[in-house]
C-alpha positions as CSV (number, residue, x, y, z in Angstrom):
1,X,-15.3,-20.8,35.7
2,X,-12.5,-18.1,35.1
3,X,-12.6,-16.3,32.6
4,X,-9.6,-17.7,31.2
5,X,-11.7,-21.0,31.2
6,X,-14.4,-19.5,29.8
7,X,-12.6,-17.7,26.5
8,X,-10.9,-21.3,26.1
9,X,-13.6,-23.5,26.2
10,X,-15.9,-21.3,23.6
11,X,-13.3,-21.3,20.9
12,X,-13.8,-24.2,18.4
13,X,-12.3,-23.2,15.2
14,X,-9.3,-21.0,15.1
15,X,-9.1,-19.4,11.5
16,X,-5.6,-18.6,9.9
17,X,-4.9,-16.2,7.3
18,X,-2.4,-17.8,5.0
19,X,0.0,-15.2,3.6
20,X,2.3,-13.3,6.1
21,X,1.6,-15.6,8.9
22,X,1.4,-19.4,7.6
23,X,3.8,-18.6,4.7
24,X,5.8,-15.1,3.7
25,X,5.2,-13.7,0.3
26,X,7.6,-12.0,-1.9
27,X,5.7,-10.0,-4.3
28,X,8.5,-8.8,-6.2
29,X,10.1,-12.7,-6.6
30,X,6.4,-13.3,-8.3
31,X,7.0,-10.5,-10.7
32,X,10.8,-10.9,-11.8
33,X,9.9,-15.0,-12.0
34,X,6.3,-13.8,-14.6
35,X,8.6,-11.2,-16.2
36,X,10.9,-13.7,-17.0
37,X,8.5,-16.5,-18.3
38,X,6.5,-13.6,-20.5
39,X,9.2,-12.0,-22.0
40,X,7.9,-9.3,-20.3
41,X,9.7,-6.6,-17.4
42,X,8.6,-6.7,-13.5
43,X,7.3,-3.5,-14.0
44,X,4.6,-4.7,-16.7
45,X,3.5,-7.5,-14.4
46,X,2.6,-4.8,-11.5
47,X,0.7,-3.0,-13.7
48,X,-0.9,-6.1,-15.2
49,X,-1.7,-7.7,-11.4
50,X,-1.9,-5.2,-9.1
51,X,-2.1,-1.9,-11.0
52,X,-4.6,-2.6,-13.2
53,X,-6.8,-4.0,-10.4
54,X,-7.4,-7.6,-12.2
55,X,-6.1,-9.6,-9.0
56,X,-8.2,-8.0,-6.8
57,X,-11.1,-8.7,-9.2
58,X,-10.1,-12.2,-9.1
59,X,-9.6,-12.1,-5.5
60,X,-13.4,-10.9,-4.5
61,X,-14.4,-14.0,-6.6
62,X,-15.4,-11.5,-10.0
63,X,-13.4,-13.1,-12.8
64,X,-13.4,-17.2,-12.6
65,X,-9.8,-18.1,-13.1
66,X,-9.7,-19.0,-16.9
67,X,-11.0,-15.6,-17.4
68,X,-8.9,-14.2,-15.3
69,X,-5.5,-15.9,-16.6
70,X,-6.8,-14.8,-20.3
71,X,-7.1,-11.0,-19.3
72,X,-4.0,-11.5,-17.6
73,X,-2.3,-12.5,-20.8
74,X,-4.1,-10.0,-22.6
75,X,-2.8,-7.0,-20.6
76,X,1.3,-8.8,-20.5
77,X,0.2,-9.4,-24.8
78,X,0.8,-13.2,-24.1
79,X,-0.8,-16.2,-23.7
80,X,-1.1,-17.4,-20.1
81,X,-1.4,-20.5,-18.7
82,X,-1.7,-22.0,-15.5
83,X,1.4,-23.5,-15.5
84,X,3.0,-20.6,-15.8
85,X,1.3,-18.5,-13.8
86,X,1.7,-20.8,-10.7
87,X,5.3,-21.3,-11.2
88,X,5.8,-17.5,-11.0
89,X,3.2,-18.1,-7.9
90,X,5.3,-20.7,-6.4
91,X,8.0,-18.4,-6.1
92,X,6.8,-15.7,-4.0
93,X,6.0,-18.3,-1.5
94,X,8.3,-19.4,1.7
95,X,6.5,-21.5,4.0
96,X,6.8,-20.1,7.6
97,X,7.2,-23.3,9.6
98,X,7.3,-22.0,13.0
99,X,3.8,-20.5,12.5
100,X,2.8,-24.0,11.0
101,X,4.0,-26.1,13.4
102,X,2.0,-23.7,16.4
103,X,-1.0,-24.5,13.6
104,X,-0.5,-28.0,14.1
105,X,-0.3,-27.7,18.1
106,X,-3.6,-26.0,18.0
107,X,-5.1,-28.8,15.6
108,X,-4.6,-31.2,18.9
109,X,-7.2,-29.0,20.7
110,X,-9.7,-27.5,18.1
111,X,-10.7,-27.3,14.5
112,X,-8.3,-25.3,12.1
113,X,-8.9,-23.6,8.9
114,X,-7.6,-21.2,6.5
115,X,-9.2,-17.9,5.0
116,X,-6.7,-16.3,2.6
117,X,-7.7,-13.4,-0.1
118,X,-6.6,-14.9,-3.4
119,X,-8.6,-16.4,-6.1
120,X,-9.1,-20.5,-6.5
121,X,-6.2,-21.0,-8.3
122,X,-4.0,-20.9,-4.8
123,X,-6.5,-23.7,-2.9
124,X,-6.6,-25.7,-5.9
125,X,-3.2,-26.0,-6.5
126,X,-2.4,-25.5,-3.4
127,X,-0.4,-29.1,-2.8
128,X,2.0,-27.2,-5.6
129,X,2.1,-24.3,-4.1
130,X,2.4,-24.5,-0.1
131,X,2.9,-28.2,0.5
132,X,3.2,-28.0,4.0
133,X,-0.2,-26.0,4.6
134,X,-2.1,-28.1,2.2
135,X,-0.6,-31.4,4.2
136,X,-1.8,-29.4,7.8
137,X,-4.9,-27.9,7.1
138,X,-6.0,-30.3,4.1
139,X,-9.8,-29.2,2.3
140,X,-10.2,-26.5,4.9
141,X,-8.2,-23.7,3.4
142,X,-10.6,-21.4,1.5
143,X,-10.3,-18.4,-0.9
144,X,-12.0,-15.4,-0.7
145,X,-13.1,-16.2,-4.2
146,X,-15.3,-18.6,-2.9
147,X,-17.2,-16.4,-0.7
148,X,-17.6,-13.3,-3.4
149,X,-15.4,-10.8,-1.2
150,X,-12.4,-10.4,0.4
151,X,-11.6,-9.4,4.2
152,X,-12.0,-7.0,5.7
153,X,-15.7,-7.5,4.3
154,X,-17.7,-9.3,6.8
155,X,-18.9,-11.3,3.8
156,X,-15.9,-13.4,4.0
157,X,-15.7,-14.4,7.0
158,X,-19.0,-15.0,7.5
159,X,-19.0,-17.4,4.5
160,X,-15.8,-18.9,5.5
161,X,-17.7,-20.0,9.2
162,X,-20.9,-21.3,6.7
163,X,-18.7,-23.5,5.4
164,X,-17.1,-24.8,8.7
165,X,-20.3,-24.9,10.4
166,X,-19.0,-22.5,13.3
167,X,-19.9,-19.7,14.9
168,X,-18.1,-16.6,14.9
169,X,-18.3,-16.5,18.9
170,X,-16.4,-19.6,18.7
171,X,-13.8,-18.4,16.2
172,X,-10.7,-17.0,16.9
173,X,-9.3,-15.2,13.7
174,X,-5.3,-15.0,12.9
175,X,-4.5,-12.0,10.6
176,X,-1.1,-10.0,10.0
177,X,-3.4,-6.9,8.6
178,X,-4.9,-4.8,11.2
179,X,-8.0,-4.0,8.7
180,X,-8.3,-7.5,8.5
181,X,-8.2,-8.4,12.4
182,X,-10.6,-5.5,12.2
183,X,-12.7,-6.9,10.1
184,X,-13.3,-10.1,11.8
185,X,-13.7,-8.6,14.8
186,X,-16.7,-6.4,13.0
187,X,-18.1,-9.5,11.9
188,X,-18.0,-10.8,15.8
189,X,-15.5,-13.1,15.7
190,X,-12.2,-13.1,18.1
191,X,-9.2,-11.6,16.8
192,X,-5.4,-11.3,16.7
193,X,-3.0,-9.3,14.8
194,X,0.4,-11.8,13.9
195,X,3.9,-9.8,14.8
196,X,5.8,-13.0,14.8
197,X,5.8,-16.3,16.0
198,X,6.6,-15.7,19.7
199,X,3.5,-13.0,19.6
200,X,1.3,-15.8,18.0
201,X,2.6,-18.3,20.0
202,X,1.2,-15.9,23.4
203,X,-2.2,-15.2,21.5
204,X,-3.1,-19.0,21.4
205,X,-2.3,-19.3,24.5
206,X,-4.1,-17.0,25.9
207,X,-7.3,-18.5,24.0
208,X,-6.7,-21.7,25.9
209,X,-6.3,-23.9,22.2
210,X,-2.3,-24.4,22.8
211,X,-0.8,-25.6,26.3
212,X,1.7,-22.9,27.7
């Protein structure tokens, strides 16, 4: 067996990251669409997300998400609700349907998932909020909420692969963050950086789990 043949037939579960390669994200469209729900400016809802460190909190699986939408609210001095918050959600989020449709290719050949750091508001709504990966990938896209830490920890990954039942010899790991294709591969899985879809498009092939 080449080896080729060999890196093709150990890979059973290939593992997307969602954001930046199954969807784009617009982080400022999230913050002018909360600002304007809130009363509140752009600039407030950085602070309150990102600056204050509350979503990464919420990310690593810290805050359950009812506490985490009430300190949200707390910090824009409003009340928050999940409505709101996933309609401000829903609009930093464009479907990449190239990248989905080489998702669906590779379905025909092995197991898919998702691993995506964000808290379990995103996979629970996630019909809402990315219809076309939720219709795809179906129960098998996971937060890093669920697993108490987000990548690049091996924690993540290595709870993610519980939960499918795979090994991490038999994973091959999609990621447009180089810490986080570090990351897996630190936690022994196999590993690709996503450029764009041509790139991806390459990388599966050369892991045997689309046809040329």
């Amino acid at each position: 067996m080449t080896a080729a043949a060999a890196t093709a037939a150990a890979i059973d579960v290939v593992l997307f990251d969602m954001e930046g390669v199954l969807s784009h994200y617009d982080r400022e469209a999230r913050a002018a669409r909360l600002a304007a729900l809130t009363g509140t400016t752009p600039e407030a809802v950085r602070e309150a997300i990102w600056g204050s460190g509350l979503e990464a909190r919420a990310d690593a699986g810290e805050l359950a998400p009812e506490v985490y939408l009430r300190a949200l609210g707390e910090l824009l001095g409003c009340a928050m609700d999940r409505e709101t918050w996933l309609a401000a959600r829903h609009a930093s989020i464009t479907p990449n349907d190239a990248a989905i449709a080489l998702a669906g290719r590779t379905a025909r050949r092995c197991r898919i998932a998702v691993l995506t750091n964000n808290c379990r508001l995103v996979t629970d709504h996630l019909d809402y909020l990315n219809p076309p990966v939720a219709e795809l990938f179906g129960e098998r896209v996971y937060a890093s909420a669920s697993f108490g830490a987000v990548k690049p920890a091996a924690q993540a990954y290595l709870g993610c692969l519980a939960q499918l039942g795979a090994a991490p010899r038999a994973t091959l790991f999609i990621d447009d963050g180089e810490a986080n294709v570090q990351g897996a591969l630190d936690a022994g899985l196999h590993a690709c950086r996503y450029v764009d879809v041509e790139t991806l498009a390459q990388d599966l092939q050369r892991f045997g789990v689309i046809d040329g």
